[in-house]
Steps between C-alpha positions, in 0.01 A plus 500: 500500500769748571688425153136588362526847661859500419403477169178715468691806628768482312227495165360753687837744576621433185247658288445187327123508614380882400721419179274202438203780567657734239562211258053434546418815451675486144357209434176640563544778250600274251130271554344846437672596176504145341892547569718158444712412791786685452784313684749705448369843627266313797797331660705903442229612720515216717888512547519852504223563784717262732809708425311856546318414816796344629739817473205711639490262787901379553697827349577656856216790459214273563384449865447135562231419755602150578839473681478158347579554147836565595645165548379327148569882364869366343284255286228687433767729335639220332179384352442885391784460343429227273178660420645786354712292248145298419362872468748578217478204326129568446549877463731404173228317381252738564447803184714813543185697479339316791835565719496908419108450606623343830739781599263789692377181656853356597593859608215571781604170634839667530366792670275319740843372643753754452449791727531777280252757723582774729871492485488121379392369811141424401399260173164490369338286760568736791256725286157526659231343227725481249639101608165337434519729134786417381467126577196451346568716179859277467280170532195610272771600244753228499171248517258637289696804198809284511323184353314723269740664377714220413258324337482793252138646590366842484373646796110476541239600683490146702903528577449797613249341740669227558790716614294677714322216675831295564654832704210501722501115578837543558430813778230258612744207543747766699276634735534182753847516484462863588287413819722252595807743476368807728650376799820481290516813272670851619263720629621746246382208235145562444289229342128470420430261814717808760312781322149394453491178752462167411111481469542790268743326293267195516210742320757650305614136367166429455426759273763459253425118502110600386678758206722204394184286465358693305747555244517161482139451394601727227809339400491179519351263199390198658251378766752246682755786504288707662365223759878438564578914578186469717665187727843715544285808542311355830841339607653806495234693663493207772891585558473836532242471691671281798847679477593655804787666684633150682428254245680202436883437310322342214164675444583788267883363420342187370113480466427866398865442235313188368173663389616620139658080466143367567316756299772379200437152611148533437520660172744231428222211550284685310676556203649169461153274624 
């Protein structure tokens, strides 16, 4: 039982597990554009999400919550390593055009590490609001424009909504992890859940979760597609829902990071039964 932990933390601290979320999610655009599976840009995305979250987390500027990350940190490292070179394999693979697309994305990633505020001792996630803004504009771009783009398609009215529905799913899917984190964050570090209170945050979640749904209804061209939205849609809601200030290791880390695998799950039973 304790190699099990052993090993779920270490998929957990190692990004592999909210790479495997940002891997879904471009999976999912792909079901809703008749996209092929594109191996060689998915697994970019997959590789390069593990290497981007882990230099946010492990590059000395991040604050690490758990004291215990620090002992398997040398082969975390290691690991981060390796998926860098797996990162630019796929990247040289991946169209030129599609890697100039990536850049504004790759370069707010940069920033939310690198302080570069107030005499460079602040980065972009010591900036009140702007974390949860910059995270989910970096996913909804890298997992919904980046696909489209390098599959060569014009920008429509239903990307465009697309786009706009994954970046509030994706401030949805944050806002337990920001609950969890106010008895962690600075003071100075003001999130949604230490400005407005949690319940607040809950309505607030809420809200954008109803928006989403209904640019789904408008987007999306099938009947099981749209059953499958509604199952992550209540799951979600049910999350946010129950997140609190002392909740448990795994309940956002794990559960609330899985939601965007089932949802692809789904859509993957449905379009191949």
């Amino acid at each position: 039982m304790r190699f099990l932990k052993l090993i779920l933390d270490f998929y957990l601290n190692s990004s592999m597990h909210v790479a495997l979320s940002a891997f879904a999610f471009v999976r999912i655009t792909e079901f809703y554009f008749g996209l092929p599976f594109n191996q060689n840009l998915d697994y970019f995305v997959f590789f390069s999400t593990i290497t981007g979250y882990n230099f946010v987390k492990y590059a000395g500027v991040a604050k690490l919550h758990h004291r215990s990350l620090t002992k398997s940190l040398k082969i975390i490292q290691i690991f981060s390593f390796i998926c860098f070179f797996a990162m630019c394999f796929f990247a040289y693979k991946v169209s030129l055009k599609t890697l100039m697309f990536c850049i504004p994305f790759e370069f707010l990633t940069f920033l939310y590490a690198i302080p570069f505020f107030s005499g460079f001792h602040r980065n972009l996630r010591d900036v009140s609001y702007l974390k949860i803004i910059v995270v989910a504009l970096v996913w909804a771009g890298i997992t919904v424009l980046v696909p489209v783009v390098d599959a060569g398609l014009g920008l429509s009215l239903n990307i465009g909504l697309l786009f706009l529905q994954r970046f509030l799913i994706v401030i949805v899917l944050i806002l337990p992890f920001d609950i969890r984190d106010v008895k962690y964050d600075a003071i100075s570090l003001q999130t949604i859940p230490k400005k407005i209170g949690v319940q607040h945050t809950k309505r607030l979640g809420l809200s954008l979760l109803v928006f989403s749904m209904l640019i789904e209804f408008m987007i999306t061209p099938t009947v099981q597609t749209k059953n499958s939205f509604m199952l992550f849609f209540f799951l979600i809601l049910i999350f946010l829902m129950r997140s609190k200030i002392n909740q448990s290791k795994y309940y956002s880390s794990f559960f609330v990071e899985a939601l965007p695998i089932f949802w692809w799950l789904l859509l993957l039973g449905i379009y191949n039964f």
